[in-house]
DOLOKE-649764 format. One record per residue: residue in one letter; x, y, z of N, C-alpha, C in turn. Coordinates in Angstrom, 2 decimals. Layout:
! DOLOKE-649764
('A', (X, Y, Z), (X, Y, Z), (X, Y, Z)),
...
***
This chain:
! DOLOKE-649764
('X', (26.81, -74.04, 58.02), (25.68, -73.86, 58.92), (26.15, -73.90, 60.37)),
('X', (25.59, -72.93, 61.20), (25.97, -73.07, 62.50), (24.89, -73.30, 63.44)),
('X', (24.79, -74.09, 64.70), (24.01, -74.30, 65.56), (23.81, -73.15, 66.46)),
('X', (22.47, -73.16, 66.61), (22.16, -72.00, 67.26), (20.76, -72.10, 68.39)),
('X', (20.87, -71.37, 69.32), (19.37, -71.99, 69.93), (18.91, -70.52, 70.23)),
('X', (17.73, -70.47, 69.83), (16.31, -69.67, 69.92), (15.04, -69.64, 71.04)),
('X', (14.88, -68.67, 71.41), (13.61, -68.46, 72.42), (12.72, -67.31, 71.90)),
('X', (11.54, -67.85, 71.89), (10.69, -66.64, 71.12), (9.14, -67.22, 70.49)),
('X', (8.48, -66.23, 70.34), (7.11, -66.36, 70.34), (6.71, -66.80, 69.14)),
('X', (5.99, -67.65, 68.79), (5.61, -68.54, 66.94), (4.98, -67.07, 66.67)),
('X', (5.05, -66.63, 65.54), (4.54, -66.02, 64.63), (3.57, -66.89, 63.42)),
('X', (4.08, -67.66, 63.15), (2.90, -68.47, 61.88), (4.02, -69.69, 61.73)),
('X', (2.78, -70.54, 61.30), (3.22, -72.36, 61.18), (2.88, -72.20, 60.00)),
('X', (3.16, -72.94, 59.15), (3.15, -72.98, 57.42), (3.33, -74.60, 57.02)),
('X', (2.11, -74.96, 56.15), (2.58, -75.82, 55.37), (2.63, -76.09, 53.98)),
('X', (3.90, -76.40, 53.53), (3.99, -76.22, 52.12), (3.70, -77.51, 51.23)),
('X', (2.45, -77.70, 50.32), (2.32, -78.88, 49.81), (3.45, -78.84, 48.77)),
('X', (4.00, -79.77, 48.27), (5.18, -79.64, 47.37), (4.50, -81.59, 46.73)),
('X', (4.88, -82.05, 45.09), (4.94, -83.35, 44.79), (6.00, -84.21, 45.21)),
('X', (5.28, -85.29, 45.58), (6.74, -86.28, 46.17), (7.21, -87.06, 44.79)),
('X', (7.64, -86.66, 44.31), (8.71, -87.36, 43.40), (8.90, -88.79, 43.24)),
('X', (9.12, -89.10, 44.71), (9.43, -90.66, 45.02), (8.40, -91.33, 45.51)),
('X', (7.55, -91.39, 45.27), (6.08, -92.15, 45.33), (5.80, -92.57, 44.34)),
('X', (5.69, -93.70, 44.77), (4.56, -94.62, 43.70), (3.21, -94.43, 43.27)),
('X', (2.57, -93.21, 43.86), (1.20, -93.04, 43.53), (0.81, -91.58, 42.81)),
('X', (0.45, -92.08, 41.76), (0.17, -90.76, 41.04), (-0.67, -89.55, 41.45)),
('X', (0.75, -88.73, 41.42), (0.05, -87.11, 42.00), (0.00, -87.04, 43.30)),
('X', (1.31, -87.61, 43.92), (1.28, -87.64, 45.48), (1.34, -86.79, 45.45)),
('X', (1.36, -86.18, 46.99), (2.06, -84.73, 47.44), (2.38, -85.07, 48.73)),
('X', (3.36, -84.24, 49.09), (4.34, -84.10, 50.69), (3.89, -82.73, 51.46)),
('X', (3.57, -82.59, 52.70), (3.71, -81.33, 52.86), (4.96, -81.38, 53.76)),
('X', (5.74, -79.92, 53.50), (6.64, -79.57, 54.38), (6.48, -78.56, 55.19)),
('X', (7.33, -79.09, 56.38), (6.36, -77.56, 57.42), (7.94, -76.54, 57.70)),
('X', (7.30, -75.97, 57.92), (8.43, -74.41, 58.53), (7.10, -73.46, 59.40)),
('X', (8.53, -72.83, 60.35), (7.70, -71.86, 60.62), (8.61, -70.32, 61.41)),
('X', (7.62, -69.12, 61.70), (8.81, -67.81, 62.14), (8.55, -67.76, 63.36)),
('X', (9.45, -67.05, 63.81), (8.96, -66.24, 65.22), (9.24, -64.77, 65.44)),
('X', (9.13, -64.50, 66.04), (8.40, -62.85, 65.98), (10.02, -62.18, 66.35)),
('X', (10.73, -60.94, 65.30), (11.49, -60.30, 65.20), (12.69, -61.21, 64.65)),
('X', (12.12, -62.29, 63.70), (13.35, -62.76, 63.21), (12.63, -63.34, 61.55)),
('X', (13.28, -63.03, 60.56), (13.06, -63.55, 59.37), (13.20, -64.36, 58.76)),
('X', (13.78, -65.65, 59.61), (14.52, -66.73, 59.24), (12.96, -67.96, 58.98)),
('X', (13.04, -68.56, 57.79), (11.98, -69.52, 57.72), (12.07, -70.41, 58.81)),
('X', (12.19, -71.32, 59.70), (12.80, -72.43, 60.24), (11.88, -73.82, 59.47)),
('X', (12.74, -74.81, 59.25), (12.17, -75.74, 58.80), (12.42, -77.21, 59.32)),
('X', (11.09, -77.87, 59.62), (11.06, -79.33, 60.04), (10.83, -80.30, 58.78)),
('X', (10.58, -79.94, 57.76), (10.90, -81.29, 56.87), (9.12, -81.67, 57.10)),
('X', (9.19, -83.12, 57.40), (7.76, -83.54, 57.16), (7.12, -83.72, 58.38)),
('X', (8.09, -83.05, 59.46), (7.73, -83.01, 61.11), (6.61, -82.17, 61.03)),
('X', (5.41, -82.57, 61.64), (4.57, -81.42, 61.88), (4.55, -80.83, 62.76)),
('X', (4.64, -79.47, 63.23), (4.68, -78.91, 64.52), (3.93, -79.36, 65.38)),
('X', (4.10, -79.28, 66.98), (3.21, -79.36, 67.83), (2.83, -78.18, 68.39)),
('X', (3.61, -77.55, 67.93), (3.08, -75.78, 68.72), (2.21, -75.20, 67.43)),
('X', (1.74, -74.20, 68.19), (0.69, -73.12, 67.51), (1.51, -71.27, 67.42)),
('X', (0.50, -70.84, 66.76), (1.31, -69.78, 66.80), (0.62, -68.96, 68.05)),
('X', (1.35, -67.96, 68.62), (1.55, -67.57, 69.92), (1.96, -68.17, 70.68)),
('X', (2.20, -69.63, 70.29), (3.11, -70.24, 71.81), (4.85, -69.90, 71.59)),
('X', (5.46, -69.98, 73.03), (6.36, -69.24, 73.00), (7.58, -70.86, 73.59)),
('X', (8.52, -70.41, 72.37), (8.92, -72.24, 72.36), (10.99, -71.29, 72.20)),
('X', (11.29, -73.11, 72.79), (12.99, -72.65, 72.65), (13.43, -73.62, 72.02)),
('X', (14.52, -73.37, 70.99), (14.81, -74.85, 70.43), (16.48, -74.36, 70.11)),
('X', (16.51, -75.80, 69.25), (18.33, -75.80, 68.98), (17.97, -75.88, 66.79)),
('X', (18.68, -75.04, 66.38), (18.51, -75.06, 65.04), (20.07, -74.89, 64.32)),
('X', (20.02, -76.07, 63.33), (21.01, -75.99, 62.40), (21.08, -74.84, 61.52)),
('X', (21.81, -73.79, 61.10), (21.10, -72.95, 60.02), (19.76, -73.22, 60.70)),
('X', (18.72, -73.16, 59.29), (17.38, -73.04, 59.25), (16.51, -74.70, 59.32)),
('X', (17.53, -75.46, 59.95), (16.80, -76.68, 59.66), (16.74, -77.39, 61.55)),
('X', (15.41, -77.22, 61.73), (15.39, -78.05, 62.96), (14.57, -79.18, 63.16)),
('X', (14.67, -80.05, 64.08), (14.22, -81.39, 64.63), (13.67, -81.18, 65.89)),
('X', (11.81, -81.06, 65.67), (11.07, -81.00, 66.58), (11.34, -81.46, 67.86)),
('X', (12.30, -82.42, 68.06), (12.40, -83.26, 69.74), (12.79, -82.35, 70.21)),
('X', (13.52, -81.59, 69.32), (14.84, -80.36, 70.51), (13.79, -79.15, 70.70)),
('X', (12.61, -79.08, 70.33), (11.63, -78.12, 70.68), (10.82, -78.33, 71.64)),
('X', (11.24, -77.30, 72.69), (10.54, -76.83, 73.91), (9.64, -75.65, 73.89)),
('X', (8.47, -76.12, 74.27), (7.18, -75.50, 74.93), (7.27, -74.82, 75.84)),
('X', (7.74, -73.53, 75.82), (7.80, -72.47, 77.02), (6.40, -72.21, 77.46)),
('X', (5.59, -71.62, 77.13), (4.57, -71.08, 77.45), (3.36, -71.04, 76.21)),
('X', (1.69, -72.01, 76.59), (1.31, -71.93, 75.31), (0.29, -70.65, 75.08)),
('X', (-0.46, -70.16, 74.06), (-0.67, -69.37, 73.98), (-2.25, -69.99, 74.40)),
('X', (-3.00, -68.71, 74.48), (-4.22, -68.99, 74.91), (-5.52, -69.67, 73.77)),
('X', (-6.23, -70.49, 73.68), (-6.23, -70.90, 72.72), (-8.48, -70.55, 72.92)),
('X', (-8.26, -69.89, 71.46), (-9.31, -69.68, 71.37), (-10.76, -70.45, 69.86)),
('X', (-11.31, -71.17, 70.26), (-11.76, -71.97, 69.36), (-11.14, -72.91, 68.39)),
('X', (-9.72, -73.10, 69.15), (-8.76, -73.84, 68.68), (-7.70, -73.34, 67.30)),
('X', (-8.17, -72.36, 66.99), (-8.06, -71.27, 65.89), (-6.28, -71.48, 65.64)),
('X', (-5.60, -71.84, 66.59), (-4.39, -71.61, 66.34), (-3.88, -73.31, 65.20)),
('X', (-4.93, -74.11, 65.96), (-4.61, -75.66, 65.71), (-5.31, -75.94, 64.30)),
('X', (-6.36, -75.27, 64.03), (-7.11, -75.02, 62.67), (-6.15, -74.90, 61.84)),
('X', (-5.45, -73.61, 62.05), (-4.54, -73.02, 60.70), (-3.41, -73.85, 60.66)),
('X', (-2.80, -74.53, 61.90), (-1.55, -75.69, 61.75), (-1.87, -76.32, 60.98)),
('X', (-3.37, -77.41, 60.85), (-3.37, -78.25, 60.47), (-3.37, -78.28, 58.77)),
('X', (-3.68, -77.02, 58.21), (-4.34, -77.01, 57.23), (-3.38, -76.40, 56.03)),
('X', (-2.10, -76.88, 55.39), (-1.55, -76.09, 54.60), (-1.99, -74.45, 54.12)),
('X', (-0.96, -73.35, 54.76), (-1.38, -71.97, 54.26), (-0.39, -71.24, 54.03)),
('X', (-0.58, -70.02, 53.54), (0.75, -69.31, 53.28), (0.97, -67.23, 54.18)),
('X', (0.14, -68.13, 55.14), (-0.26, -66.88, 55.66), (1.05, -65.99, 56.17)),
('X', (0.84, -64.85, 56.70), (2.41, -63.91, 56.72), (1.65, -63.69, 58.39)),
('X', (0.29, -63.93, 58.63), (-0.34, -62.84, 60.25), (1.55, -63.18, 61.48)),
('X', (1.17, -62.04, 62.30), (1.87, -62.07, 63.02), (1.39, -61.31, 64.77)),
('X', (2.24, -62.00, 65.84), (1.71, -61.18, 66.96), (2.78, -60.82, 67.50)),
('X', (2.43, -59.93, 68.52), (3.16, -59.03, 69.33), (4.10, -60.17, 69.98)),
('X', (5.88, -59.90, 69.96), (6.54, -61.11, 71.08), (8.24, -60.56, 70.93)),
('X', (8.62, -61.00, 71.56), (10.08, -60.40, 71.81), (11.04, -61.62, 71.38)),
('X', (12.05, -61.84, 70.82), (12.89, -62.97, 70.32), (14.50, -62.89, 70.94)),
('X', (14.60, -63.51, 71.58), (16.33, -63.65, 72.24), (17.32, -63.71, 71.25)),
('X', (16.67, -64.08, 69.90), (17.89, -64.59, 68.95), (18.83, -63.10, 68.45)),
('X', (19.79, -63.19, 68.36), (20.43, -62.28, 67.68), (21.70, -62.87, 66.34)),
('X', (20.46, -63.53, 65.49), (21.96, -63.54, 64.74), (21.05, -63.85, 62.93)),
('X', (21.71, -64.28, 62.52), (20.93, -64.25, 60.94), (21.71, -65.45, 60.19)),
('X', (20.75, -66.78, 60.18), (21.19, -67.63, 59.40), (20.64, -67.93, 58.01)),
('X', (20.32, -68.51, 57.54), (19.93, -69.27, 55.86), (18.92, -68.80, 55.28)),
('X', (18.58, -67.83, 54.82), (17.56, -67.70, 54.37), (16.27, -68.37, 53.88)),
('X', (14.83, -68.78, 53.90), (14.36, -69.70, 53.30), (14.76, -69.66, 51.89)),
('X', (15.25, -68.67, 51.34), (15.19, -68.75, 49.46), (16.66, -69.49, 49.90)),
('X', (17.53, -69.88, 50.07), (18.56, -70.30, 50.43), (18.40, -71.78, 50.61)),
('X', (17.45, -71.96, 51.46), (16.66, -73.32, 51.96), (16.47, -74.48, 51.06)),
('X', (15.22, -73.59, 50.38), (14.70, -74.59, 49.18), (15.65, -74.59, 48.18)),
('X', (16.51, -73.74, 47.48), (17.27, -73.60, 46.67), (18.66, -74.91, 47.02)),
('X', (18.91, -75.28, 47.58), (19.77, -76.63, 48.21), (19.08, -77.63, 48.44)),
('X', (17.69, -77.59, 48.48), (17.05, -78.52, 48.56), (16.49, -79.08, 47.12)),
('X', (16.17, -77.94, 46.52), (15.93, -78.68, 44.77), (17.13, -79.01, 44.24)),
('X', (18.36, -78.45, 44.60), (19.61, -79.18, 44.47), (19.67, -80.64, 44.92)),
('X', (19.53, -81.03, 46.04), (19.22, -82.41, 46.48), (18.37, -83.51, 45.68)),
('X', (17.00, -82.66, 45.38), (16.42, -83.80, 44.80), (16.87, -83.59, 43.41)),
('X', (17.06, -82.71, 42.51), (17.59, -83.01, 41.49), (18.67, -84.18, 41.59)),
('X', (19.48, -84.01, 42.43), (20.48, -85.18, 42.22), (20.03, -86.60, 42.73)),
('X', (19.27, -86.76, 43.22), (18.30, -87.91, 43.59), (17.54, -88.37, 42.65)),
('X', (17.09, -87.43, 42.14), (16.44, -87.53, 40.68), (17.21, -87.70, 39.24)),
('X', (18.18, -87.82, 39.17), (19.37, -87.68, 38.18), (19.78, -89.49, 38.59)),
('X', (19.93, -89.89, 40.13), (20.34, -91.15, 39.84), (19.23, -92.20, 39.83)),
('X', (18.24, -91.78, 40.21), (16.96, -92.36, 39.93), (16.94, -93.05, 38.36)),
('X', (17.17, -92.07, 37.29), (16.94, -92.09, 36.18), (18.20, -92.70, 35.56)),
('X', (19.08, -92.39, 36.47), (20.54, -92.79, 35.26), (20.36, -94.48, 36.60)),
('X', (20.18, -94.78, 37.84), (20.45, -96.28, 37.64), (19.28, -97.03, 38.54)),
('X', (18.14, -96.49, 39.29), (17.30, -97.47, 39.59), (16.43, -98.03, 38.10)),
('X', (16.33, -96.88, 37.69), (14.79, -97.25, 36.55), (15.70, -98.18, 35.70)),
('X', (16.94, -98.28, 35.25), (17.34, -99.30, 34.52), (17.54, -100.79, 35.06)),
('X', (17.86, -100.36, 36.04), (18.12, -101.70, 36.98), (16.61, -102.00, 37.83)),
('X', (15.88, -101.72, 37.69), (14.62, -102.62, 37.59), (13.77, -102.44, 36.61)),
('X', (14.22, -102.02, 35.47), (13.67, -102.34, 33.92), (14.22, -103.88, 33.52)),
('X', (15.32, -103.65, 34.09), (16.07, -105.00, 33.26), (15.62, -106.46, 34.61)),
('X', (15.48, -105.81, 35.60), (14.87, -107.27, 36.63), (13.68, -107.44, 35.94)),
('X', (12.59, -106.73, 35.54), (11.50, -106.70, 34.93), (11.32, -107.81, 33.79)),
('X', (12.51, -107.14, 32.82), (12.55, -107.53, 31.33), (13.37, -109.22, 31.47)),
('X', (14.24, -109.81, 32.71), (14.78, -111.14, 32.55), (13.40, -112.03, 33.15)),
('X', (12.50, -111.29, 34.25), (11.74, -112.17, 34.45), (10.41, -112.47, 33.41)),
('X', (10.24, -111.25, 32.59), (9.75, -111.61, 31.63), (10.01, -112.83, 30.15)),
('X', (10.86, -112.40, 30.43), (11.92, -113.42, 29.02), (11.73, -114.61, 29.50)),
('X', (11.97, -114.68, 31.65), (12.17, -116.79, 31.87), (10.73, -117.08, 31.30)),
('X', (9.49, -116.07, 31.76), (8.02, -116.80, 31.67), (7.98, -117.00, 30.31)),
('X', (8.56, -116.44, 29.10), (7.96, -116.47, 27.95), (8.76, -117.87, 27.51)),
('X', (10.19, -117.62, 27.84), (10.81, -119.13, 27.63), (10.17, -120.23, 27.90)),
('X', (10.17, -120.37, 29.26), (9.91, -121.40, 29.88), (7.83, -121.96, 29.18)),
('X', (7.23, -120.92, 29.01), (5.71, -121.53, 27.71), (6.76, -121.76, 26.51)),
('X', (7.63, -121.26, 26.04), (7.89, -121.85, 24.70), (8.53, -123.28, 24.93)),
('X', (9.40, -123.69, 25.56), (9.54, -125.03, 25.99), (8.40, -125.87, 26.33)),
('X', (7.74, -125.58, 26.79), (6.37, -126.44, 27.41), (4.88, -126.88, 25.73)),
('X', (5.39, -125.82, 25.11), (4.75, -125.46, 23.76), (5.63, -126.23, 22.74)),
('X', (6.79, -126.61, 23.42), (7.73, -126.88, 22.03), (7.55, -125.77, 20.61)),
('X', (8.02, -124.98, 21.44), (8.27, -123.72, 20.34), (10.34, -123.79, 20.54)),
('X', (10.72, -124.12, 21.60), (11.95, -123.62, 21.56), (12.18, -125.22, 22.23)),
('X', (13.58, -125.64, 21.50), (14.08, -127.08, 22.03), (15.59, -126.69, 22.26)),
('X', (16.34, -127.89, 22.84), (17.79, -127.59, 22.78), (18.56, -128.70, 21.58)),
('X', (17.66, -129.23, 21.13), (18.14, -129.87, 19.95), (18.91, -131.44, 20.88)),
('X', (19.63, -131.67, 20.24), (21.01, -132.62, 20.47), (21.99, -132.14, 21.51)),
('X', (21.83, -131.05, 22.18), (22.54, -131.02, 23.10), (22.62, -131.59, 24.74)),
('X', (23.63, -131.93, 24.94), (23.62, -132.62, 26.04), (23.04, -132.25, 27.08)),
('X', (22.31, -133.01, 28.37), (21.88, -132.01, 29.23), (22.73, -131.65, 30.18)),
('X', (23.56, -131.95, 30.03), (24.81, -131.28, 30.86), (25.15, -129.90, 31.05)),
('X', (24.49, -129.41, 29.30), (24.90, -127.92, 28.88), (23.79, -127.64, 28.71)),
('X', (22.41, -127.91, 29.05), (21.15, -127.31, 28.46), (21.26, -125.69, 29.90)),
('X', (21.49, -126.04, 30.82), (21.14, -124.94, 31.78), (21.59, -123.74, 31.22)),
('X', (23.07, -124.31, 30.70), (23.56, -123.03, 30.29), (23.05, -122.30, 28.78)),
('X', (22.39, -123.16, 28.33), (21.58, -123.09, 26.75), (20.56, -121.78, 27.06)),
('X', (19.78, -122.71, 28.62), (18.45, -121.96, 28.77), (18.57, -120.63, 29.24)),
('X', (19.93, -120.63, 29.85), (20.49, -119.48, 30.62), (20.28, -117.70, 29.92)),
('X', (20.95, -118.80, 28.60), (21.61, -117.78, 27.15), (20.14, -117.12, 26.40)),
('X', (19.25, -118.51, 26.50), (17.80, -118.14, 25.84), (17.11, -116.90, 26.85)),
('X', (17.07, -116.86, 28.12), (16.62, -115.58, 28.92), (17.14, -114.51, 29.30)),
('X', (18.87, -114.66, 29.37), (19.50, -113.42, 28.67), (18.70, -112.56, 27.04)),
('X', (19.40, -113.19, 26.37), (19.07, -113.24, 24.95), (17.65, -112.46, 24.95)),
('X', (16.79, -112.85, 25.05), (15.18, -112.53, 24.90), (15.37, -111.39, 26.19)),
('X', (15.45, -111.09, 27.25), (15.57, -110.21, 27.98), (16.15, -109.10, 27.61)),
('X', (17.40, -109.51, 26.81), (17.93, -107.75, 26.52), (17.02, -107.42, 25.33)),
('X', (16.68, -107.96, 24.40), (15.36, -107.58, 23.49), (14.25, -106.98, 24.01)),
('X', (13.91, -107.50, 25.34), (12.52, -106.75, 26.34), (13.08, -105.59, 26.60)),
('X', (14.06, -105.45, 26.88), (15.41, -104.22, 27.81), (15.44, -103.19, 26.52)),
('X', (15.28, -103.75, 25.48), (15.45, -102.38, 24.34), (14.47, -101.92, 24.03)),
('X', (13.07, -102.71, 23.94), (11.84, -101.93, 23.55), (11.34, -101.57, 24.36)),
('X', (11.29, -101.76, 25.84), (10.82, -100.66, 26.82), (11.35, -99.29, 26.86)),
('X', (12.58, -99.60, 27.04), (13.64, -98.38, 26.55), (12.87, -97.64, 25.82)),
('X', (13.24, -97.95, 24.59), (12.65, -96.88, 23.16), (11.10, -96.80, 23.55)),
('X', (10.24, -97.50, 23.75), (8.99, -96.83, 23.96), (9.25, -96.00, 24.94)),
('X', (9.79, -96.20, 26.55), (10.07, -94.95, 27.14), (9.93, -93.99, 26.74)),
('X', (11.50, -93.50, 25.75), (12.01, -92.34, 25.54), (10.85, -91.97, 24.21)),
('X', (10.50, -92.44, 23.64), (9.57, -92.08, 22.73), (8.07, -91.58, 23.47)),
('X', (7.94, -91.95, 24.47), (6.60, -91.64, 25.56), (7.03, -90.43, 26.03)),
('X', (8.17, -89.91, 26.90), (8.61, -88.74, 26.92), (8.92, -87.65, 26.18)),
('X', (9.24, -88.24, 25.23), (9.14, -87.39, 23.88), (7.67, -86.51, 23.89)),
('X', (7.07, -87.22, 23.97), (5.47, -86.86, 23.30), (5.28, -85.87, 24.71)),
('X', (5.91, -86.66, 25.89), (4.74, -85.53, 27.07), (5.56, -84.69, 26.57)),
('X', (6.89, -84.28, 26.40), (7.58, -83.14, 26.42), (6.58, -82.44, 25.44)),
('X', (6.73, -82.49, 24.25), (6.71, -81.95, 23.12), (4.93, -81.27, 23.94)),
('X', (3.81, -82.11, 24.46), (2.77, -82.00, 24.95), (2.91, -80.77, 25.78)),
('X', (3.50, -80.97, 26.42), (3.65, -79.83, 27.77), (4.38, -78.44, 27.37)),
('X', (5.23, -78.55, 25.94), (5.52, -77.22, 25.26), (4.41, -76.73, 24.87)),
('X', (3.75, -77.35, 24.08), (2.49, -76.95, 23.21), (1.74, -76.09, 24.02)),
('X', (0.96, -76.79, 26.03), (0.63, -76.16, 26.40), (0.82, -74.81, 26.76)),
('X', (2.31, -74.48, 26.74), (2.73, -73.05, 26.71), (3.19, -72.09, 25.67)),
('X', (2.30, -72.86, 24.80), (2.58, -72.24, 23.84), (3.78, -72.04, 22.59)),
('X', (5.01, -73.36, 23.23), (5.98, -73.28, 22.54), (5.84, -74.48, 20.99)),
('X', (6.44, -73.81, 19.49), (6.15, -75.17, 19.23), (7.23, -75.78, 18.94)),
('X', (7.02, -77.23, 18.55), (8.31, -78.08, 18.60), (8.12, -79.15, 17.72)),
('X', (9.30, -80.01, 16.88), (8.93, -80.89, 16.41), (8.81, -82.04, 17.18)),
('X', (8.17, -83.07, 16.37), (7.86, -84.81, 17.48), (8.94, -84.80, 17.01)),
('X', (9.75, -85.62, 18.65), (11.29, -86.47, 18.23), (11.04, -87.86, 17.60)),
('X', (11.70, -88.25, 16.96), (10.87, -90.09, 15.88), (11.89, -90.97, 16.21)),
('X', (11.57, -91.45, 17.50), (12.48, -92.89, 17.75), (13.05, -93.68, 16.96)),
('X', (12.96, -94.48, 16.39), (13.41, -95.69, 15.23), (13.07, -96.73, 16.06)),
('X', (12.13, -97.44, 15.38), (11.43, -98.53, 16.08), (12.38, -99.68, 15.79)),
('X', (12.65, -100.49, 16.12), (13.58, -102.01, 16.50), (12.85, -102.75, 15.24)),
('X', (13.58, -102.97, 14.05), (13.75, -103.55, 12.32), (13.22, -104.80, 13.23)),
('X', (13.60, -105.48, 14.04), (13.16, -107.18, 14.18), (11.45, -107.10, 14.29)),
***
């Protein structure tokens, strides 16, 4: 990617709703903004920056490839603003192509947007790959030891679980072994229900398209 700086008239602001992945709340969404300017085909993109310009204003900035950072965007001249019409369509995710009359200083041709997003679902795939291969395990299993101390610690209080004759010298390390122990047991049946829960949306979400498939059949834990 090379740095490059641009002067030239907005053609259209765009925002793209896309799902955030990394949210905790079901069915987030992100919008990402980009936008053109007039005699150049290049998407430009701010990420989750929202523009402050409109289209017809005539702005200069500094751009990586196709990726820029609103601070370095200067407000040359704004366009005339009629019923706010320009600030309407900013605000409002669209996929519009309109364009106006404007002349562009740039002469050169960087990243294409299909170029753009295509490195960018590269990104989150791999974000998403370690997501799965080591946060979700490593706070399955913080999950599953603090579960195991609470269940221990009522079975002691219940006298369901004793340390017998052993000294208390060594009980810590007794009790230690008892919330290990019972924890990696929590650590395996979340697991398998997991992958057995995914199973089903998969197999679910073929069906909807029509593909068919057999249910995958976990093996449920003999204890």
């Amino acid at each position: 990617m090379s740095i490059e700086m641009y002067t030239g008239e907005v053609a259209v602001v765009n925002g793209n709703e896309i799902a955030d992945k990394f949210s905790d709340v079901a069915d987030a969404v992100v919008t990402l903004w980009s936008f053109k300017i007039e005699d150049n085909d290049t998407w430009f993109q701010s990420g989750r920056g929202k523009p402050r310009f409109n289209q017809g204003d005539t702005i200069k900035f500094v751009a990586d490839g196709s990726k820029v950072e609103l601070k370095n965007v200067e407000v040359l001249q704004s366009a005339p603003q009629q019923e706010s019409a320009g600030a309407v369509e900013q605000s409002t995710p669209t996929q519009t192509s309109a364009s106006k009359g404007g002349t562009s200083l740039a002469n050169t041709s960087p990243a294409t947007r299909d170029n753009y997003w295509k490195a960018k679902e590269e990104r989150d795939l791999e974000k998403d790959a370690r997501y799965q291969a080591v946060d979700i395990p490593r706070m399955t299993m913080s999950s599953a030891i603090s579960s195991a101390a609470y269940v221990v610690d009522a079975a002691i209080k219940n006298e369901a679980l004793g340390f017998g004759t052993t000294a208390k010298s060594k009980r810590l390390d007794m009790l230690g072994d008892f919330v290990i122990e019972l924890a990696e047991k929590f650590y395996d049946r979340i697991v398998t229900a997991e992958v057995y829960n995914r199973s089903r949306e998969e197999d679910a979400a073929l069906d909807e398209v029509g593909v068919t498939t057999s249910s995958k059949v976990v093996a449920e834990d003999g204890e």
